[in-house]
C-alpha positions in Angstrom: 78.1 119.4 34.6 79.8 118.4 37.9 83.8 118.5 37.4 85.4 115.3 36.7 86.6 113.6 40.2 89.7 112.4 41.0 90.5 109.0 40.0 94.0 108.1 40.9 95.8 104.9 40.8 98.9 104.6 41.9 101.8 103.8 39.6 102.5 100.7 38.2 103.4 97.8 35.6 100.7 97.2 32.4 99.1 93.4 32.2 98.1 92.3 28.8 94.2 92.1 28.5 92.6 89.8 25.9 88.8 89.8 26.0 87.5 86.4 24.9 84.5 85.4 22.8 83.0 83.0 25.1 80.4 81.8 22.2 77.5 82.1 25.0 75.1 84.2 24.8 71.5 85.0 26.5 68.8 86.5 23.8 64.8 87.5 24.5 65.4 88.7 28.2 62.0 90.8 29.3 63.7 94.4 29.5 62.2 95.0 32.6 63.7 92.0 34.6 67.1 94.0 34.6 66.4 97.5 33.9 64.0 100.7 34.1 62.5 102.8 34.1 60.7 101.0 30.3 61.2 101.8 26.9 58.1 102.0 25.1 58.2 99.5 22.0 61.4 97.4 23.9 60.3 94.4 25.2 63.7 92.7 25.6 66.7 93.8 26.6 69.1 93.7 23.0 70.9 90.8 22.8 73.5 89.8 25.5 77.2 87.9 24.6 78.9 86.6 27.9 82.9 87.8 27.9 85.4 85.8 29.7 88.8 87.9 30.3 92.3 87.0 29.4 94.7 88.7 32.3 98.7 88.4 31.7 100.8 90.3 33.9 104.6 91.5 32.9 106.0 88.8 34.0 103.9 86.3 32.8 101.4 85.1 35.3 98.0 84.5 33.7 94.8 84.5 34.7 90.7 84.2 33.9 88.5 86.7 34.8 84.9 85.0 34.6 84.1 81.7 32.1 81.2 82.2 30.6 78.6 79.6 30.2 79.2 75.5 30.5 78.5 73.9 27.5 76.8 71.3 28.9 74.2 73.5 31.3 72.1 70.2 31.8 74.8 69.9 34.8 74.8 73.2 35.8 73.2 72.8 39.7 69.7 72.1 39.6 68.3 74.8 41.6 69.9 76.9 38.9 68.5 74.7 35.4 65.3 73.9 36.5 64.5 77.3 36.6 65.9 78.2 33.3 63.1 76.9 31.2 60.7 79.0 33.1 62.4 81.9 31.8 61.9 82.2 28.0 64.9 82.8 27.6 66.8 81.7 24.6 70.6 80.5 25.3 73.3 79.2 23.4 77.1 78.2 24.0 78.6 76.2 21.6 82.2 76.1 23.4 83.5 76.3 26.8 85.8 78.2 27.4 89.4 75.6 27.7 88.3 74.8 24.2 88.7 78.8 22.8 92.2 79.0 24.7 93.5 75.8 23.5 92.5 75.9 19.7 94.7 79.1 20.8 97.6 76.8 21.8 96.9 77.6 25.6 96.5 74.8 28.0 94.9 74.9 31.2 97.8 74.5 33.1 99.5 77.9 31.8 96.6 79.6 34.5 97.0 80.1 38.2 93.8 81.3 38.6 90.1 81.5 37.7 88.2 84.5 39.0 85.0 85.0 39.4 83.3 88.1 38.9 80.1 86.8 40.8 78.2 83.3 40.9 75.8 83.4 37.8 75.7 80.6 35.5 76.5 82.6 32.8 79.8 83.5 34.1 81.1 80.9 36.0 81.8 78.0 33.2 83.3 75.5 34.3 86.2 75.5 36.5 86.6 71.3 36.5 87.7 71.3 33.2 91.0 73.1 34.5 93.6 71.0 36.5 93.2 71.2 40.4 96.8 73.1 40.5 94.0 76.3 39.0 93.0 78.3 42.2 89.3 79.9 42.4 89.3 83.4 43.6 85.9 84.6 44.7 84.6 88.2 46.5 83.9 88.6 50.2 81.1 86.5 51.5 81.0 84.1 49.0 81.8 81.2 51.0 79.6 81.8 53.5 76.3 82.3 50.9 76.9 79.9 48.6 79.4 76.9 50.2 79.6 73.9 50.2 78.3 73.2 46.4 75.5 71.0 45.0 75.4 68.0 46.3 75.7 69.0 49.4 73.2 72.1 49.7 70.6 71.1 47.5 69.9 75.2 46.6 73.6 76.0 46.4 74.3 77.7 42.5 77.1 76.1 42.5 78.9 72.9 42.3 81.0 71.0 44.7 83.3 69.7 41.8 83.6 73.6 40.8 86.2 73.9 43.7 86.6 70.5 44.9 90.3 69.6 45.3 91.4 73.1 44.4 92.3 76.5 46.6 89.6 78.4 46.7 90.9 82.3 47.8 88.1 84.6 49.2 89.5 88.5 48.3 89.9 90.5 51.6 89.0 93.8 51.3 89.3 95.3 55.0 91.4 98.0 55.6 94.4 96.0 56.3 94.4 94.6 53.1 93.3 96.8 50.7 93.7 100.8 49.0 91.3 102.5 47.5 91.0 103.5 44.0 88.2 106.4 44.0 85.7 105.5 46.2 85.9 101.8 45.0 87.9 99.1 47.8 90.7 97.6 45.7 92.9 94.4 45.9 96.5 94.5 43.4 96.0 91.2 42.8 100.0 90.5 40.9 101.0 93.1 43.5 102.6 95.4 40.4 99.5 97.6 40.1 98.7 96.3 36.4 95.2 94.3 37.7 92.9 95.1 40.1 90.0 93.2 41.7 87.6 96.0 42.4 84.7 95.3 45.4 81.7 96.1 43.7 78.8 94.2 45.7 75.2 94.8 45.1 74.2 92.6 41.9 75.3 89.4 43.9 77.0 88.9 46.8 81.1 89.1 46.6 80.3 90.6 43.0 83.8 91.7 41.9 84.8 94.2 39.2 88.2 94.3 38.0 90.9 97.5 36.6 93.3 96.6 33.9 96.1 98.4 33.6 96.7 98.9 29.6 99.6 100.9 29.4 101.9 103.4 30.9 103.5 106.5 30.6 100.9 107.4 30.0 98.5 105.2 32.1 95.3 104.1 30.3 93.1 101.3 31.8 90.2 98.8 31.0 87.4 98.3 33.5 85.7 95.1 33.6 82.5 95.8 35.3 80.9 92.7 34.4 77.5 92.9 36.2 77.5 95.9 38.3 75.8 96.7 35.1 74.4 94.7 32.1 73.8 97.9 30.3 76.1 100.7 29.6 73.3 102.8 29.7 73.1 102.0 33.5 75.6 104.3 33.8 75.6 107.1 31.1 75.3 109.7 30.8 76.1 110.7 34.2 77.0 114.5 36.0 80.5 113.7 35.3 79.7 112.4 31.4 76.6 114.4 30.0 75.0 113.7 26.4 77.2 115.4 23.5 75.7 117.4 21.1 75.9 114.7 18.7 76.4 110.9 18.7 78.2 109.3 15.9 76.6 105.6 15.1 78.1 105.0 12.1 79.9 102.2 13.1 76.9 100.4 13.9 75.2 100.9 11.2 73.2 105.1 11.1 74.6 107.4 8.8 73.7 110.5 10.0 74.8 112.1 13.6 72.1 111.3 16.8 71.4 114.8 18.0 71.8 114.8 21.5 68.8 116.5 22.0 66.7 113.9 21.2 68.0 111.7 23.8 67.3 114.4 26.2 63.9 114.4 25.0 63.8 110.4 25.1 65.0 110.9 28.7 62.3 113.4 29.6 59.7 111.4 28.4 60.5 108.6 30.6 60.9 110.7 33.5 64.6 111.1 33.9 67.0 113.8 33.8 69.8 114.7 30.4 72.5 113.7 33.5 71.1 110.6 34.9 71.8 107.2 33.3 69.0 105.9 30.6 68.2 103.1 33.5 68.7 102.0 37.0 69.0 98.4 37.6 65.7 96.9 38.2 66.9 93.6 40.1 70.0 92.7 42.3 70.7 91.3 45.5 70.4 94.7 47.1 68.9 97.3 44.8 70.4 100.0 47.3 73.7 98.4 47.2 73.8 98.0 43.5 73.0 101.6 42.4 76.0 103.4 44.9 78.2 100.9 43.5 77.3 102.6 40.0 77.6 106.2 41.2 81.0 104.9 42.3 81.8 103.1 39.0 80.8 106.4 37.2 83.6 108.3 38.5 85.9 106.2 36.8 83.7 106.1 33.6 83.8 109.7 33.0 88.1 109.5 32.7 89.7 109.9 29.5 92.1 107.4 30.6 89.8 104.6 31.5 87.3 102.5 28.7 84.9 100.9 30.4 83.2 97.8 29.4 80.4 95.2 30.9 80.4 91.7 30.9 77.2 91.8 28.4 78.4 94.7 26.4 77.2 94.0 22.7 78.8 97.1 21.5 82.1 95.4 21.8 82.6 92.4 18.7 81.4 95.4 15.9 84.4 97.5 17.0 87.2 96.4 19.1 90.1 92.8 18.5 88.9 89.9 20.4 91.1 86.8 21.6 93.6 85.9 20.5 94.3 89.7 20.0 94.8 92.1 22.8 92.6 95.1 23.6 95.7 96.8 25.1 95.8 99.5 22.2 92.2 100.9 22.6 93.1 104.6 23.4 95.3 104.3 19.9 93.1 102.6 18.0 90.0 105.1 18.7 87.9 102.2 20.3 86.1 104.4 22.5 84.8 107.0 20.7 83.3 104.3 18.4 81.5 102.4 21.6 80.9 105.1 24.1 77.3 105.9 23.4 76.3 102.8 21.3 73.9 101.1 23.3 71.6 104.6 22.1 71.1 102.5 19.0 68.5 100.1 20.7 66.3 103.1 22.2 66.6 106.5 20.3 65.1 104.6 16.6 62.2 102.8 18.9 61.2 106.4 20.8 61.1 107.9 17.3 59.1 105.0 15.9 56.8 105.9 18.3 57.8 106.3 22.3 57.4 109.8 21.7 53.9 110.4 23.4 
């Protein structure tokens, strides 16, 4: 085991974090059109909820971190839906996400800002239902790849009314305008050091990450990966996080310890190493680009201070208080001890059903 790097952050307010339900969800996904290497008697990768993020910082300002899906995806841009039936997927949403926040007694108009992680369907919602006064932050490059909308460019993912009549900021990460946090480029988006964008490029263009600042004295964070990785197994266990000797399920449902042997042995058998993550990403705008942004994210994984989380991550509803609540009080309440490892309990029963050979 490789000693645990330096992760510092400089000092700074906490923001209040509320992760949000977004009642989408994407199910029967082939496991290999995301991940590998495969896992013998996994054909899909285990269900996937979409997250939308709740950011308020000290003094009030509020933002979205990703929407989820639209609710009505017969309008989402047609390069994008008439593709979607070709996948075999199965979908739902049953909400967008203005309807969560204001059966919550939030209006629109309490946000000054949408961001998007990235320009999926499945995260970017629906901005129009927000009044034009609601800016649109987006990653570097974005404009450039994917501007002006549907109608306009015909193969654009997005729509014209998604940013028509409102700012749309482009995060600036040069030198100039940015610090570092690890080896990951970083924008303090209130300017208090409770939220940062983090650029995290590889699974889309401009994909964007984010820091939450949870607490302080002492500091604890949330990371909101959201699709650097669409499995925390992507990025455990690592040199910096190996297996433990044993993994407690219980939470999700196994009564007995996972030795970590086994999963060493599950790992063997599919060629990989007890120190490298159960997958590498199997598709992303730049494969390359995708899989050093993990190493990087790793080195904030591994910190005792930091829980990270994915924009997918299925291990979260069983365990932790969605929205309304906050998620500031994970370090107290235990949370991740309970989630760390729990995306083992998809592959360790189907290797011992059988994988083993």
């Amino acid at each position: 085991m490789h000693g645990i790097p330096q992760f510092e952050v400089p000092a700074g307010a906490a923001a209040t974090v509320k992760i949000i339900d977004t009642t989408s969800s994407l199910n029967l996904v082939p496991l290999g059109r995301l991940l590998e290497p495969p896992v013998h008697n996994v054909n899909h990768v285990p269900f996937l909820p979409v997250y939308s993020y709740y950011i308020e910082s000290s003094d009030g300002r509020k933002v979205l971190f990703d929407l989820g899906t639209r609710k009505d995806m017969h309008n989402l841009s047609p390069s994008v839906y008439n593709r979607l039936p070709t996948t075999g997927w199965e979908l739902r949403v049953e909400k967008n996400v203005i309807e969560i926040l204001e059966e919550s007694g939030y209006q629109g108009s309490n946000f000054e800002a949408i961001i998007w992680s990235h320009q999926h369907w499945d995260h970017i919602g629906d901005p129009s239902t927000f009044p034009d006064s609601v800016k649109l932050v987006v990653g570097p490059g974005f404009k450039d790849a994917y501007l002006p909308g549907y109608p306009e460019r015909a193969d654009s993912p997005i729509l014209e009314t998604d940013y028509r009549g409102r700012e749309m900021i482009e995060i600036d990460f040069s030198e100039s305008h940015t610090l570092t946090l690890g080896r990951l480029p970083a924008h303090d988006y209130f300017g208090d050091g409770s939220f940062y964008l983090l650029n995290c490029p590889g699974h889309a263009i401009g994909h964007l990450s984010a820091l939450v600042r949870t607490s302080t004295n002492p500091d604890t964070f949330i990371l909101l990966a959201a699709d650097a990785v669409h499995d925390m197994g992507e990025i455990r266990p690592s040199e910096y996080l190996p297996l433990p000797k044993e993994i407690d399920l219980h939470h999700y449902g196994y009564p007995a310890p996972c030795p970590g042997h086994l999963v060493e042995m599950f790992q063997d058998s599919r060629g990989r190493e007890p120190m490298q993550p159960l997958f590498i990403p199997s598709t992303a705008e730049s494969l390359s680009t995708a899989r050093a942004t993990i190493s990087k994210l790793q080195e904030a994984d591994c910190q005792d201070n930091i829980l990270a989380i994915c924009g997918h991550d299925n291990a979260l509803a069983e365990v932790i208080d969605l929205f309304p609540k906050s998620a500031n009080h994970w370090k107290a309440k235990g949370w991740s001890g309970r989630i760390h490892w729990a995306f083992l309990r998809f592959y360790i029963p189907a290797f011992l059903s059988g994988g083993r050979g």
